[in-house]
C-alpha positions, -999 to 999 in steps of 0.1 A, spaced: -48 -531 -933 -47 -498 -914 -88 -499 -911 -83 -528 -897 -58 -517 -871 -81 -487 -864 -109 -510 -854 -93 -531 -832 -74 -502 -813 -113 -484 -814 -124 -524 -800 -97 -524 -772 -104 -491 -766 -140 -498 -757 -129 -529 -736 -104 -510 -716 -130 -481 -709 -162 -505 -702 -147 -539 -684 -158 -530 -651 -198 -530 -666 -187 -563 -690 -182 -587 -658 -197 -570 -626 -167 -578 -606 -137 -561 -622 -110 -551 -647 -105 -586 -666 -94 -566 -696 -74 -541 -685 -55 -570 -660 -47 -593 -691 -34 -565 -709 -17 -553 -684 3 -587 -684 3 -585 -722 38 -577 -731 29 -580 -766 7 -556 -767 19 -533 -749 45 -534 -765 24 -526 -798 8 -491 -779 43 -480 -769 58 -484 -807 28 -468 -823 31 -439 -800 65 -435 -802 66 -438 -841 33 -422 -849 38 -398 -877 18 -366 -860 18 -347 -893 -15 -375 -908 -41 -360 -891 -62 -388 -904 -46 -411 -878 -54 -383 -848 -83 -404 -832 -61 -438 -839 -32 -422 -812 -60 -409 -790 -77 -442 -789 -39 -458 -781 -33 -431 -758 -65 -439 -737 -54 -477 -737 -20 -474 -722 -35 -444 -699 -63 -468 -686 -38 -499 -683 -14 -473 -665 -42 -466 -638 -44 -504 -632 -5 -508 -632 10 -480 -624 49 -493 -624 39 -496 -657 64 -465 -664 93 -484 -661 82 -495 -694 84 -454 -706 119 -435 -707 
């Protein structure tokens, strides 16, 4: 299960950083996340529960971190969402 959670952050992550070459006339991705309570939901719990003594997990958080730092450029009120 947690190789499988690692892939599909490292997919989002590669969404999130490459939309605006996927379709040539924007940020589809990062705007549906955006609007994705779900998952954002998801990003904010793993970062706020990641155990930072695994350093196996190291490029899982830094794959989450550049998510919610790319949807945060798109949406910045998203930091209501962060206290």
């Amino acid at each position: 299960m947690r190789k499988v959670r690692h892939k599909l952050i490292q997919l989002l992550n590669d969404f999130v950083i490459n939309d605006d070459s996927i379709i040539n006339d924007g940020y589809h991705v990062r705007d549906a996340r955006c609007e994705d309570d779900g998952v954002l939901d998801y990003l904010f719990e793993t970062i706020v529960n990641a155990d930072l003594e695994m350093k196996q997990d190291a490029q899982f958080r830094e794959h989450v971190l550049t998510v919610l730092y790319r949807l945060y450029q798109r949406k910045p009120d998203m930091k209501e969402r962060v206290d």
